[in-house]
BAROMAR-685749 format. One line per field, with one value per residue: residue number from 1; residue in three letters; chain; x, z, y of N, C-alpha, C in turn. Coordinates in nm, 4 decimals. Atoms other than C-alpha are relative to their C-alpha. Layout:
# residues N
i <- [NUM | ...] $
aa <- [ALA | ...] $
ch <- [A | ...] $
nxx <- [X | ...] $
nzz <- [Z | ...] $
nyy <- [Y | ...] $
caxx <- [X | ...] $
cazz <- [Z | ...] $
cayy <- [Y | ...] $
cxx <- [X | ...] $
czz <- [Z | ...] $
cyy <- [Y | ...] $
//
This chain:
# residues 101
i <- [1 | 2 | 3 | 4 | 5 | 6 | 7 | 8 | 9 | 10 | 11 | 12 | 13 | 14 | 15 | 16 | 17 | 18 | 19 | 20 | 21 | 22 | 23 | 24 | 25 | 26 | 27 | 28 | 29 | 30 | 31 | 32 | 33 | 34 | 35 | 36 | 37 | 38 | 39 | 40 | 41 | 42 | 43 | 44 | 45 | 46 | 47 | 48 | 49 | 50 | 51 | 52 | 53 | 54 | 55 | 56 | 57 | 58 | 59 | 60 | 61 | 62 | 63 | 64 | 65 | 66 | 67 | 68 | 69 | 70 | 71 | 72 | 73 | 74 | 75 | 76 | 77 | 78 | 79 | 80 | 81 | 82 | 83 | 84 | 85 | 86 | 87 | 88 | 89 | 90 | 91 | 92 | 93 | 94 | 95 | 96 | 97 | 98 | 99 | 100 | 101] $
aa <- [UNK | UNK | UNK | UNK | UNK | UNK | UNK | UNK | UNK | UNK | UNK | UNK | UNK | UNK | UNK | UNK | UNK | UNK | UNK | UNK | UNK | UNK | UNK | UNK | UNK | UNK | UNK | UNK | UNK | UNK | UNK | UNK | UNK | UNK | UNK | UNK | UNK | UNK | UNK | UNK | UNK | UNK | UNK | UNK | UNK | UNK | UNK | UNK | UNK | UNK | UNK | UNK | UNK | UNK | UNK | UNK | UNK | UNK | UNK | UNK | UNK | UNK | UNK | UNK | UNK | UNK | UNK | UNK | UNK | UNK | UNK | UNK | UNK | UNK | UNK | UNK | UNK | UNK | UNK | UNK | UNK | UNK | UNK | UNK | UNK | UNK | UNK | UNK | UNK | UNK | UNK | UNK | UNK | UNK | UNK | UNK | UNK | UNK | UNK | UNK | UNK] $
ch <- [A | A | A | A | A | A | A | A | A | A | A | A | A | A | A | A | A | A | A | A | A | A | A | A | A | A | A | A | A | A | A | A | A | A | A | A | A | A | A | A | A | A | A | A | A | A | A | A | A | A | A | A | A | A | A | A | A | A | A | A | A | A | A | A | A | A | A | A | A | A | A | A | A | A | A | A | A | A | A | A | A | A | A | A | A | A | A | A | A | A | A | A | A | A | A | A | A | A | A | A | A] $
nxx <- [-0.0858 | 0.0733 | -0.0453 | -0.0035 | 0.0836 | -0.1192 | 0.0292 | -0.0290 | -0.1015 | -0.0629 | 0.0230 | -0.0817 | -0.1231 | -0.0349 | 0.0922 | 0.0294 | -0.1459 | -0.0356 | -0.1009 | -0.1337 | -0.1377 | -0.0740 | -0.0455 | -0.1163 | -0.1143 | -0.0563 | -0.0662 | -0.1257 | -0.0930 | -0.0119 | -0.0972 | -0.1277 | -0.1344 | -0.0353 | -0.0874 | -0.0739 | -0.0381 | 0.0428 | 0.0333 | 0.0577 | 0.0497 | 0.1201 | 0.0165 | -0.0420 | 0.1020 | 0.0918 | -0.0223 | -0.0283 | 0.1069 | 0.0472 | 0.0001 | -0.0330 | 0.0718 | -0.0102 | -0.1105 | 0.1421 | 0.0319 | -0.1532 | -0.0301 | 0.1128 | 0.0102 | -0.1437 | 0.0072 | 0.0162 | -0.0832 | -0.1030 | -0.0845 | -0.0647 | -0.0530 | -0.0862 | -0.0601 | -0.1326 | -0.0337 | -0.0853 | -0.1487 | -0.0154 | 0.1563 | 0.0912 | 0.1388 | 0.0368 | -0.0070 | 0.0985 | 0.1093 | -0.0641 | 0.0399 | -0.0684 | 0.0469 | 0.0608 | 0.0123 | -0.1350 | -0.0987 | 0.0032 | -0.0721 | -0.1290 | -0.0862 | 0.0490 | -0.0672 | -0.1701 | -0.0375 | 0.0653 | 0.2185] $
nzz <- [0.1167 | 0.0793 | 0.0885 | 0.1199 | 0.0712 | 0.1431 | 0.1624 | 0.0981 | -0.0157 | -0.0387 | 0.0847 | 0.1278 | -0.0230 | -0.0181 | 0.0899 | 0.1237 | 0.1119 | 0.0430 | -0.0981 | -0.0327 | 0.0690 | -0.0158 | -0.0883 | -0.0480 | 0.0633 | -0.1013 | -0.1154 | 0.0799 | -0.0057 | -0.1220 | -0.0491 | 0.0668 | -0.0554 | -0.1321 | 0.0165 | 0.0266 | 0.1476 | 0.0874 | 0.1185 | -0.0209 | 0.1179 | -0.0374 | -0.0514 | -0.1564 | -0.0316 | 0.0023 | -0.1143 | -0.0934 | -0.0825 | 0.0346 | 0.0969 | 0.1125 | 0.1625 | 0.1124 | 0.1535 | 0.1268 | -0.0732 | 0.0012 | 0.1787 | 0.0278 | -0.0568 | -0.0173 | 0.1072 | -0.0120 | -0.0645 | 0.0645 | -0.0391 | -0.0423 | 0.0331 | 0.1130 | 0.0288 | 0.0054 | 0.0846 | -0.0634 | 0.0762 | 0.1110 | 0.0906 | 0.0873 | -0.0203 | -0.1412 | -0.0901 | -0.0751 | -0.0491 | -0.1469 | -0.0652 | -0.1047 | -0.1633 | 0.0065 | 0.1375 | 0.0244 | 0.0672 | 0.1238 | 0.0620 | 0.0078 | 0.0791 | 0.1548 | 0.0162 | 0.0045 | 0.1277 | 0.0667 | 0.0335] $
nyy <- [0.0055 | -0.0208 | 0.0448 | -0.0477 | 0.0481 | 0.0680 | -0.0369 | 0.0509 | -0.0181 | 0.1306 | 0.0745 | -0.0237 | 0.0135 | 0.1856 | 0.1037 | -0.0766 | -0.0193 | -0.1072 | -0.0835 | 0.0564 | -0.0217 | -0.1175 | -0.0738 | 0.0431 | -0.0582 | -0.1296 | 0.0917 | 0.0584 | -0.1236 | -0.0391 | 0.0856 | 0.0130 | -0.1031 | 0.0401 | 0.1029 | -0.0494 | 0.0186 | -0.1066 | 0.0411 | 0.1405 | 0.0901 | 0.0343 | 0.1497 | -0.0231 | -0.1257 | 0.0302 | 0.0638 | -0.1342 | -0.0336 | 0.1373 | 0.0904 | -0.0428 | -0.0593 | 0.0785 | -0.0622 | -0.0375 | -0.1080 | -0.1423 | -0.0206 | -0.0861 | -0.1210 | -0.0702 | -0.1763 | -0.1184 | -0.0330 | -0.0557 | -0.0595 | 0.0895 | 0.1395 | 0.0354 | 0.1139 | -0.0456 | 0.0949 | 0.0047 | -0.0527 | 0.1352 | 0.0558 | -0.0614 | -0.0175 | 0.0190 | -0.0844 | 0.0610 | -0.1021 | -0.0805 | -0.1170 | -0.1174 | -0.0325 | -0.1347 | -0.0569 | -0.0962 | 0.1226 | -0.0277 | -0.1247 | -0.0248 | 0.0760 | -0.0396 | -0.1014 | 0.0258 | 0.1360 | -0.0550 | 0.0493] $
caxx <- [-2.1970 | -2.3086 | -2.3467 | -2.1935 | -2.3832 | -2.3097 | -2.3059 | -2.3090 | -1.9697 | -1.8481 | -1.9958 | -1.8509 | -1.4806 | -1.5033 | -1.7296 | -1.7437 | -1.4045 | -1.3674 | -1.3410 | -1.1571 | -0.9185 | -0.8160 | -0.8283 | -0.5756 | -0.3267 | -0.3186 | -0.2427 | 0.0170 | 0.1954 | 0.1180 | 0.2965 | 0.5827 | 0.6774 | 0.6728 | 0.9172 | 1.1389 | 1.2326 | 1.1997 | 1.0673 | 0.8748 | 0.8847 | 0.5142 | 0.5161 | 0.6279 | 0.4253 | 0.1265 | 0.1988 | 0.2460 | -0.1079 | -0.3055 | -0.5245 | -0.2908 | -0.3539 | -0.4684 | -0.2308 | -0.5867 | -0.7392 | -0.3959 | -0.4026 | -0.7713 | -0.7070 | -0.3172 | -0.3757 | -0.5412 | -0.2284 | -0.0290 | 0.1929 | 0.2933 | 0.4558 | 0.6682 | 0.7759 | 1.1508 | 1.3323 | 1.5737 | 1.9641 | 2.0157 | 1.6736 | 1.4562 | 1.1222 | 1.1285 | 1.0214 | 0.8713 | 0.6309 | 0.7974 | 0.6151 | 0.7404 | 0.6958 | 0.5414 | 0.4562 | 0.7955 | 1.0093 | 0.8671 | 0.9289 | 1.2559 | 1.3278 | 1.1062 | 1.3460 | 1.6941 | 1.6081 | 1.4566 | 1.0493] $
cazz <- [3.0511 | 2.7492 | 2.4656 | 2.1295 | 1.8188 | 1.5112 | 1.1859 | 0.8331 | 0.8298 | 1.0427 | 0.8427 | 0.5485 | 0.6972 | 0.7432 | 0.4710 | 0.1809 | -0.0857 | -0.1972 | 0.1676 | 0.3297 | 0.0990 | 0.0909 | 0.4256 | 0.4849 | 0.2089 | 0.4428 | 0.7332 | 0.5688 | 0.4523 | 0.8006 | 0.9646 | 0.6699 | 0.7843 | 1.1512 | 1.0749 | 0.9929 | 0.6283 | 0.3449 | 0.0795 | 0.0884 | -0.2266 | -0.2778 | -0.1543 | 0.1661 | 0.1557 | 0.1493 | 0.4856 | 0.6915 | 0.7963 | 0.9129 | 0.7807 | 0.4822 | 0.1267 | -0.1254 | -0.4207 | -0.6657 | -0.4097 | -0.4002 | -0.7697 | -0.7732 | -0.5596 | -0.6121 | -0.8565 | -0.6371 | -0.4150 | -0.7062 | -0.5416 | -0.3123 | -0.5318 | -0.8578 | -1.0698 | -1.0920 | -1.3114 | -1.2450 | -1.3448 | -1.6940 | -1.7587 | -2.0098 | -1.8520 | -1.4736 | -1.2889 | -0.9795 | -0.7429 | -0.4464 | -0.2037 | 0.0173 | 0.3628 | 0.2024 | -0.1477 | -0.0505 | -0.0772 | -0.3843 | -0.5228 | -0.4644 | -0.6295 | -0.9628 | -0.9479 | -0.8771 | -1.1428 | -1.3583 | -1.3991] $
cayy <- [0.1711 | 0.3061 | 0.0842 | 0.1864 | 0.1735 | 0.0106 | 0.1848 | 0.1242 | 0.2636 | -0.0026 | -0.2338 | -0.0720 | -0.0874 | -0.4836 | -0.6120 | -0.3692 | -0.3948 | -0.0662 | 0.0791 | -0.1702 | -0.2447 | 0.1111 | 0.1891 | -0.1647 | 0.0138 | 0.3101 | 0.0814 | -0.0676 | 0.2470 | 0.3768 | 0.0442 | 0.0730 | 0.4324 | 0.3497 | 0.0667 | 0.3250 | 0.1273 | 0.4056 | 0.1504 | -0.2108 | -0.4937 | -0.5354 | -0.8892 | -0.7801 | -0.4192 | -0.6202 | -0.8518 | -0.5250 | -0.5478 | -0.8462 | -0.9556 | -0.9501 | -0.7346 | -1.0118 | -0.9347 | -0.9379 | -0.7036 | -0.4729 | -0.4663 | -0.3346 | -0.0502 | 0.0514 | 0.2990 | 0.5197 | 0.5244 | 0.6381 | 0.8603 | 0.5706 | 0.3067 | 0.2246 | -0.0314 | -0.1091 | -0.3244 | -0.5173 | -0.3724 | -0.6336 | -0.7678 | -0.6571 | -0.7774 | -0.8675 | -0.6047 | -0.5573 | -0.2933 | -0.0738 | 0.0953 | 0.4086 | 0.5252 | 0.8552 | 1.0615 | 1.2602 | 0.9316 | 0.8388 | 1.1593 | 1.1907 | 0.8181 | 0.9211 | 1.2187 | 1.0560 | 0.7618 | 1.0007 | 0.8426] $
cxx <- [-0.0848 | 0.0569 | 0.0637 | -0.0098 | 0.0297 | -0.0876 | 0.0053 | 0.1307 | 0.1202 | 0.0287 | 0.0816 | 0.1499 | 0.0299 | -0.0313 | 0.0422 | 0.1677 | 0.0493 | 0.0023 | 0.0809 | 0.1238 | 0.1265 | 0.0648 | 0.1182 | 0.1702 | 0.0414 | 0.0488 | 0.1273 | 0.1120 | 0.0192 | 0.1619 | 0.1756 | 0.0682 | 0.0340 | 0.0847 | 0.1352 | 0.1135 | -0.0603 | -0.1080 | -0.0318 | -0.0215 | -0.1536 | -0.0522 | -0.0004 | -0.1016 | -0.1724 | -0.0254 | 0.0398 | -0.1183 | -0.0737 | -0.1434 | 0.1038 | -0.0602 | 0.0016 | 0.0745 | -0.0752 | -0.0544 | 0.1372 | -0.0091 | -0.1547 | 0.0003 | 0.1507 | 0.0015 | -0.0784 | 0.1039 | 0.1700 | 0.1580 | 0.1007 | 0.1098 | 0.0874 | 0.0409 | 0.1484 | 0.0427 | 0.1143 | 0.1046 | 0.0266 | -0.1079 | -0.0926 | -0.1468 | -0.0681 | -0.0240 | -0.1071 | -0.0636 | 0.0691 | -0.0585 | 0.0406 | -0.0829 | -0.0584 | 0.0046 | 0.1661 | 0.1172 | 0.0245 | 0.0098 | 0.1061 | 0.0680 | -0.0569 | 0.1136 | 0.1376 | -0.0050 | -0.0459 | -0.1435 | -0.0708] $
czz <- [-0.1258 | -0.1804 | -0.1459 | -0.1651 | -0.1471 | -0.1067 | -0.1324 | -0.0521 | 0.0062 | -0.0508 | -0.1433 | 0.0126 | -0.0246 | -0.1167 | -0.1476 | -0.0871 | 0.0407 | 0.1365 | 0.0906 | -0.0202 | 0.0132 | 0.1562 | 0.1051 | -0.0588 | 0.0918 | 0.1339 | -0.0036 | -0.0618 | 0.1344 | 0.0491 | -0.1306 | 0.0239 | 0.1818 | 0.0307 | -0.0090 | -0.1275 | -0.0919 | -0.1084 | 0.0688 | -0.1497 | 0.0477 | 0.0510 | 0.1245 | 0.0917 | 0.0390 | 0.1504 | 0.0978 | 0.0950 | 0.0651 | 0.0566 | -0.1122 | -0.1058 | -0.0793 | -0.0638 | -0.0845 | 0.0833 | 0.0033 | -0.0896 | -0.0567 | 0.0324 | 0.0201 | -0.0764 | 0.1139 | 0.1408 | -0.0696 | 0.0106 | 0.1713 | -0.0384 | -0.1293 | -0.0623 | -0.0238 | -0.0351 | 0.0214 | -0.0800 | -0.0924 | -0.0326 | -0.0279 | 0.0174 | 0.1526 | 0.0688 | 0.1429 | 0.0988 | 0.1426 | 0.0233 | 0.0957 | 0.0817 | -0.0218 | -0.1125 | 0.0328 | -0.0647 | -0.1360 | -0.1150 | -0.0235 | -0.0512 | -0.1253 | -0.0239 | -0.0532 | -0.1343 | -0.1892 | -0.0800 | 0.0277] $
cyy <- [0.0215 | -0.0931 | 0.0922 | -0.0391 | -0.0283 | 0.0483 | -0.0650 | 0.0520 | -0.1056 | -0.1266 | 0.0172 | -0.0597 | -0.1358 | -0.0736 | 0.0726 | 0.0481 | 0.1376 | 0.0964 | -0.0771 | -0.0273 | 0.1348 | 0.0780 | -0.1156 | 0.0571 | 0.0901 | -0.0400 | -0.0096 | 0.1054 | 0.0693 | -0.1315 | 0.0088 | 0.1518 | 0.0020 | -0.1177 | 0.0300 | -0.0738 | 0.1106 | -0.0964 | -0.1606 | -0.0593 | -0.0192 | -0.1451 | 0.0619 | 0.1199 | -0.1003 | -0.1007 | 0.0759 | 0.0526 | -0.1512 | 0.0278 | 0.0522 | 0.0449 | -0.1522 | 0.0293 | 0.0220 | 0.1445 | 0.0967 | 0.0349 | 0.0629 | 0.1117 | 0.0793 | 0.1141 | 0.1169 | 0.0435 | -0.0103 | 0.0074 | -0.0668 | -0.1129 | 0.0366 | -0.1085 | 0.0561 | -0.1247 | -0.0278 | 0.0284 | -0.1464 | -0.0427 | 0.0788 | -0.0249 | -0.0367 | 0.1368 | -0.0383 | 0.2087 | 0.0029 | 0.0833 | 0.0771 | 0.0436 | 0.1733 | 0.0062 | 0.0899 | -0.1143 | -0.0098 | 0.0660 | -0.0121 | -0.1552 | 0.0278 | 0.0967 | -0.0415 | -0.1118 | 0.0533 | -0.0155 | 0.0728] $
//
C-alpha cells in the first residue's frame, strides 16, 4: 500500500483562512444546489457545510463570491435587511434582473 504524502496544500485546506474558508463557501453553494432549493437566508447558507461558516469568517470572504448572493429588504421596513445566497451566478442574475439591482 502506498502511502500518500502530505502537502502544504493540505495543510493549507484545513489550517490556513483564506483557503479554507473559500473553498467551505464553494461547498456550501455546491450542497445548496444539490438540495435542489434555488436560494438560502445566510444563516442557513452558512450551516450547509460542517464544520459550519463562522458568520465573521463568511463576512471576510463573501465578497469574492459576489455573483452568488444579495441583500434583500424586507417589503415595509426601511432598515432590516438580510443576505441570500443562490444555487448559481445564473439564479442570482435573474433575481438582480426581475427586482431590478
Amino acid at each position: 500500500m502506498i502511502k500518500q504524502k502530505k502537502t502544504l496544500a493540505d495543510l493549507s485546506s484545513k489550517y490556513d483562512r483564506a483557503v479554507a474558508i473559500p473553498k467551505q463557501i464553494n461547498a456550501a453553494i455546491e450542497a445548496l444546489a444539490k438540495s435542489g432549493d434555488e436560494y438560502s437566508y445566510e444563516l442557513d447558507f452558512s450551516k450547509l457545510v460542517n464544520p459550519h461558516i463562522p458568520s465573521v469568517y463568511l463576512a471576510q470572504y463573501r465578497d469574492q463570491f459576489a455573483d452568488f448572493w444579495v441583500e434583500v429588504r424586507d417589503i415595509g421596513k426601511k432598515t432590516a435587511t438580510r443576505r441570500v445566497w443562490f444555487a448559481s451566478k445564473a439564479l442570482c442574475k435573474k433575481w438582480k434582473e426581475q427586482v431590478g439591482g
